[in-house]
N, C-alpha and C positions, 0 to 999 in steps of 0.2 A: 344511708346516703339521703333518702329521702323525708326521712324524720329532719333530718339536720336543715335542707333546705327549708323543708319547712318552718322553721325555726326562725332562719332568717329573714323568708319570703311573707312570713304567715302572720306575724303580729300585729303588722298599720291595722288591719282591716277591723278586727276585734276590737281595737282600741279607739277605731274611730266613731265604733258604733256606741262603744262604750259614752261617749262624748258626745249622744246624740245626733250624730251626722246621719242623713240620710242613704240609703241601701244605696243608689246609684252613684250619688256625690261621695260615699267612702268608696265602692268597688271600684271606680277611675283614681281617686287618687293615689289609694293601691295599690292601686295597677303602674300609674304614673311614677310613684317614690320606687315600687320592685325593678322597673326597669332600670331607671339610675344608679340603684343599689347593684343590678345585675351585670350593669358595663363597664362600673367602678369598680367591680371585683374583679370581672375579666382580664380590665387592664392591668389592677393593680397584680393579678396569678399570672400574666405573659411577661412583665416586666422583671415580675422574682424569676418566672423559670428559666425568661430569655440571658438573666446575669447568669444563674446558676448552672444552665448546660451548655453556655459558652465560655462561661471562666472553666466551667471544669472540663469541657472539652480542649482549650488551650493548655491549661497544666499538662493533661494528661501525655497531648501531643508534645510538650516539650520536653519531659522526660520520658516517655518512651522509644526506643532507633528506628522502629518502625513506622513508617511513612505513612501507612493507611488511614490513621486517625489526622495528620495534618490533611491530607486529602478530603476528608470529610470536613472538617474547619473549613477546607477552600471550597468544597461545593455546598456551604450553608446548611447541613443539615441540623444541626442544632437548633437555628434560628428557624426553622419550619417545624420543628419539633415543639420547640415553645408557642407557634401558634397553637395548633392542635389543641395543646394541655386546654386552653381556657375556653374553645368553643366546644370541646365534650365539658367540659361546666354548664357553660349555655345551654348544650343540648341535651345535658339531666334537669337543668332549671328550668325550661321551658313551659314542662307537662303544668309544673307545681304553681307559675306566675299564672300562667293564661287556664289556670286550671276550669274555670268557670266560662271561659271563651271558646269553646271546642273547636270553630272552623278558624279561629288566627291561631290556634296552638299547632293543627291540622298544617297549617301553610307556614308557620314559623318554623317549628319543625321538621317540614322535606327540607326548608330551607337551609337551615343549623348541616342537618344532614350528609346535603347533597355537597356541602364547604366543608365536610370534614372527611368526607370519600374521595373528594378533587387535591385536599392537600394530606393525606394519605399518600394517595399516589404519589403527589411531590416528592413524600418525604422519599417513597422506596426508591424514586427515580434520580434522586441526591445521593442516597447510598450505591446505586446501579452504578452511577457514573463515577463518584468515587471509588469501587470496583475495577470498573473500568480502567481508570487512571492508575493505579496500582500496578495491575496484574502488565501494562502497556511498558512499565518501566522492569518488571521482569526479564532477563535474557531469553528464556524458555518461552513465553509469549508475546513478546515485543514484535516479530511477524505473524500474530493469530490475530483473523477477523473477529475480538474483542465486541467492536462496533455492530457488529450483525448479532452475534446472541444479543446482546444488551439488546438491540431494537426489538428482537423477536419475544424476548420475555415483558419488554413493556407495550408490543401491543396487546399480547396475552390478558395483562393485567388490564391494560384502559377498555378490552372489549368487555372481562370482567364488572369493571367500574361502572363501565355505563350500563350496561345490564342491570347491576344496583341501583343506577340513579331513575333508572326508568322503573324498575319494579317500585321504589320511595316513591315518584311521582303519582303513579297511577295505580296504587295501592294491589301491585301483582307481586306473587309468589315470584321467586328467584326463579326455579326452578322450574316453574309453567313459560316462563318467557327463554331460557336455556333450549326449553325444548319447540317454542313456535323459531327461536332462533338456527336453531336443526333442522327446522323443514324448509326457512328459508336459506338453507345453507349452501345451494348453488348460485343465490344472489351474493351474499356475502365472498365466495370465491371469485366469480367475476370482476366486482368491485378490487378484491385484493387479488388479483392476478400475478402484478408484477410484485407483490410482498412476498407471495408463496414461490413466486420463481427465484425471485433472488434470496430466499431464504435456503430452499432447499440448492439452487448454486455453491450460496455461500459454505454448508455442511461438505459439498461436494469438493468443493476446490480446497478446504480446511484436512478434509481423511483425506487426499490424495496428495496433498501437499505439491497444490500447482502452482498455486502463486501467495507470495508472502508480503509484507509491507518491508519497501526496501529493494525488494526485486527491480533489477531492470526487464523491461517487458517490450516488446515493438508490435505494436498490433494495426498491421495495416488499413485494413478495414474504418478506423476510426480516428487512423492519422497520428496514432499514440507511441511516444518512441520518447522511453525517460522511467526514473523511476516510479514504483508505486509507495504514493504517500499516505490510502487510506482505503479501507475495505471497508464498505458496508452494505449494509441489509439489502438495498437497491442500485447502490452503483457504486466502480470502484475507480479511484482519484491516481491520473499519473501525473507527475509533474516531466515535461519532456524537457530536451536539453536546452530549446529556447526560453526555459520560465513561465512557459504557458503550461495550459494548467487540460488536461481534456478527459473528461468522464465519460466510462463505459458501462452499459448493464451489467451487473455484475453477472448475469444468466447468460452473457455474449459468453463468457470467461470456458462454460461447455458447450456452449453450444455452435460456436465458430474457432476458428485457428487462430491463433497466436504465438509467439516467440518467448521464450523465457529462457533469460542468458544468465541464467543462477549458477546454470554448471560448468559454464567459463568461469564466470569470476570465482568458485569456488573451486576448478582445475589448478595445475601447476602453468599454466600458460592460455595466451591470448591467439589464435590462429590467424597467421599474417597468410594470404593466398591472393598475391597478386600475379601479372606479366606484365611483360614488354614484349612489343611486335619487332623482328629482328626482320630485315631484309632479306630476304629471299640469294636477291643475287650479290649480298656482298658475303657470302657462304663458301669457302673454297678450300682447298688441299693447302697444306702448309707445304714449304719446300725447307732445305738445309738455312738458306740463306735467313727463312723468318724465325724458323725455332732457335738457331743461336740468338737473334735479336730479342725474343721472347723470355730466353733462360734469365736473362736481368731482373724476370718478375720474379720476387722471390717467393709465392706462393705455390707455384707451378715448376717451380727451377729444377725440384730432383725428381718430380715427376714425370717430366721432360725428358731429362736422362734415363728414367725405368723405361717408358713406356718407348721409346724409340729403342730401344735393345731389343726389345721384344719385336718390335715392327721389324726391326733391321734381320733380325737372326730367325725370323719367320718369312721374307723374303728372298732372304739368301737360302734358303733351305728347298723351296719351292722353286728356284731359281726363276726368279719373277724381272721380267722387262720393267725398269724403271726410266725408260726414254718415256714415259708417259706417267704423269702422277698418279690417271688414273686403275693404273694397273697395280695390282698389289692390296697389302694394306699402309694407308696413310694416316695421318693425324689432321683435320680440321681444322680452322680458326676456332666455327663453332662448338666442338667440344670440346676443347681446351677451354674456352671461355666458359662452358660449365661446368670446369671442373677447376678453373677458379675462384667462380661464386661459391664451390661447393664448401673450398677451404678457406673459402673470406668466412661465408656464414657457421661455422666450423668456429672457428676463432673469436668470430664475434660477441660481445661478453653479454650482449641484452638478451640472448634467443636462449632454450631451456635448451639444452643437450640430450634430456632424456627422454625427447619429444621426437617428431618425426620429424627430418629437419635435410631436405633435398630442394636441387634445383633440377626442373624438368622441362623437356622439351614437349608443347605439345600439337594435336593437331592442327597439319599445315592450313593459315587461309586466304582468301585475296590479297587480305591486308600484311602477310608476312608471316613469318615463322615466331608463334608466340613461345616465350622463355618465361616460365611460371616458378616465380619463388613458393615454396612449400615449408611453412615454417612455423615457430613457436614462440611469441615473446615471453620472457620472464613474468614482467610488472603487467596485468592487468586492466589497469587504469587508463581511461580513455585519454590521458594528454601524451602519458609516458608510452603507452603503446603507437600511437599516431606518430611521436618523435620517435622512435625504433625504426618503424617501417618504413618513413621519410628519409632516413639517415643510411639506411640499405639501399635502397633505390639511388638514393644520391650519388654512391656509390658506383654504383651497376651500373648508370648513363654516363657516369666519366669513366669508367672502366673500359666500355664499348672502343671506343678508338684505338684503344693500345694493342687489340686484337683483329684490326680491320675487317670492322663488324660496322653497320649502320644501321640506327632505327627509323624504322617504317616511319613517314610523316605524310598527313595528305597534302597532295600536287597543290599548285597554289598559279594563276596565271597572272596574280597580281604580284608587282614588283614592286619592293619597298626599297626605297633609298634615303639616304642618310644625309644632311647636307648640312 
């Protein structure tokens, strides 16, 4: 290689001396004609290589089914690759132009250098991200914080990088500055504090498989409630249901609580767990007169008929005083009324059956006697679920009246009227 450039590089000078020219007035022109020889050939080597590793990087990507080399076409590496080719020309030409200049070949050269270790890097960080982009359109890693390794190996590399541009600079051994790099290795952590936190986070939440991209997530703390759109090295992106957008330290992710409703949506159902506060005092004994009125409901109709057999022929056996309802055993509005939600929600075709799926009474409070649905929607989906739970309840407050039952409402001393 070096015979060659000389070849190219090395003839003006001889020939001008040949021709009587002076040592000074031939070394500059020389010097003058190598360099325009040496930028005309740069360009004219980036121009072939930049047709050549882009037409054939297209062919390639068009006949091959695999996606990874069109990826690579989209993150230009080709065309950083063709830079490369012609400034390592430059920076074997160098030594042999300024050969005779020791301190501009000295400083031409970190220079050439220091541009060919900065778009190195490029190139890997073209193919990183093209990785990237790849492996995101995978099934299997389409939820892997992708984004955090990729970061973690390109700072690896740029501390690398610069570590070489400084030993180029300042004429040190790699490896003598590695190791002043090692002593100062508590400054260097400091400074990357939150790199090394949300790095090893990122490892962390990746092998325990806490949080995925795609996950819905609600993290109080940070006002985060929506899905997650992106994980990386220092923070991770949710997008919540208003369209806004709120990033978290990816190191909050173990180091605080949060919600991850993965295993809902990925269960057989969506847990509906609401009440209604039931009046206290519209709570009473049914008599003859209301259970025949009630047997019309045809949900309750032959349960009516069981269960008052049983009432009746347990009464009579005990020979029980029914001049007072409360003697005995009786039937309730209110448990009949939950033992018609029981065979509404039963019937109902949105709720999973193979779910836990009751109506319960629970403890009594100021505000009334709460009646707590217990339940399961089919469809997971935050519109069709919400329309489930909406359409049950709707339900349940018109139902209340046919059972003379009344819901709890706060007292009001203001009087509205109508005119």
């Amino acid at each position: 290689m070096h015979d060659i450039l000389e070849k190219i590089f090395g003839w003006l000078y001889p020939l001008l001396r040949k021709l009587d020219f002076g040592d000074t007035f031939a070394a500059y022109i020389s010097l003058v004609f190598n360099i325009l020889i040496l930028g005309a050939l740069a360009y004219l080597i980036y121009v072939v290589f930049r047709l050549v590793l882009v037409t054939l990087m297209i062919l390639i990507a068009r006949k091959t089914k695999t996606n990874f080399d069109d990826l690579l076409v989209s993150n230009r590496t080709a065309k950083y690759t063709a830079h490369l080719i012609p400034f390592l020309f430059i920076y074997k030409s160098v030594p042999v132009i300024l050969e005779n200049y020791v301190y501009w070949e000295s400083v031409f050269g970190k220079m050439v250098g220091i541009y060919i270790i900065l778009l190195a890097l490029w190139i890997v960080r073209s193919v990183l991200k093209a990785i990237r982009d790849y492996l995101k359109e995978q099934p299997k890693f389409s939820d892997k914080p992708i984004d955090s390794y990729i970061q973690v190996i390109m700072i690896v590399l740029w501390i690398y990088g610069i570590g070489v541009i400084i030993s180029q600079i300042f004429d040190i051994k790699t490896s003598s500055l590695l190791g002043t790099l090692g002593a100062i290795s508590a400054i260097v952590i400091l400074i990357f504090r939150d790199t090394i936190l949300g790095f090893v986070a990122s490892v962390q939440v990746s092998m325990n498989d806490m949080v995925r991209i795609g996950d819905w997530i609600t993290f109080d703390k940070f006002g985060a409630d929506g899905d997650v759109i992106e994980i990386n090295l220092a923070t991770v992106k949710v997008r919540n249901f208003d369209n806004t957008t709120t990033t978290i330290p990816t190191y909050s992710l173990i180091s605080d609580s949060f919600r991850n409703w993965r295993g809902m949506l990925d269960s057989k159902g969506r847990r509906i767990k609401r009440h209604i506060l039931i009046k206290a005092k519209s709570i009473r004994f049914l008599n003859e007169e209301d259970l025949q009125r009630m047997k019309s409901i045809q949900l309750v109709s032959s349960y009516i008929d069981v269960r008052q057999d049983e009432i009746n022929k347990y009464n009579k056996t005990y020979n029980v005083d029914k001049s007072l309802s409360i003697n005995g055993r009786n039937m309730t509005n209110f448990g009949l009324f939950r033992k018609y939600i029981t065979q509404y929600l039963e019937q109902y075709p949105g709720l999973n059956k193979e779910m836990i799926l009751l109506c319960r009474q629970l403890q009594p409070t100021a505000h009334g006697i709460p009646l707590e649905i217990y339940a399961f929607s089919k469809d997971q989906r935050f519109e069709q679920y919400e329309y489930i739970m909406s359409d049950i309840f709707d339900h349940i407050i018109a139902s209340i009246s046919y059972f003379d039952l009344e819901i709890y409402e706060m007292p009001t001393d203001k009087v509205v009227t109508f005119e």
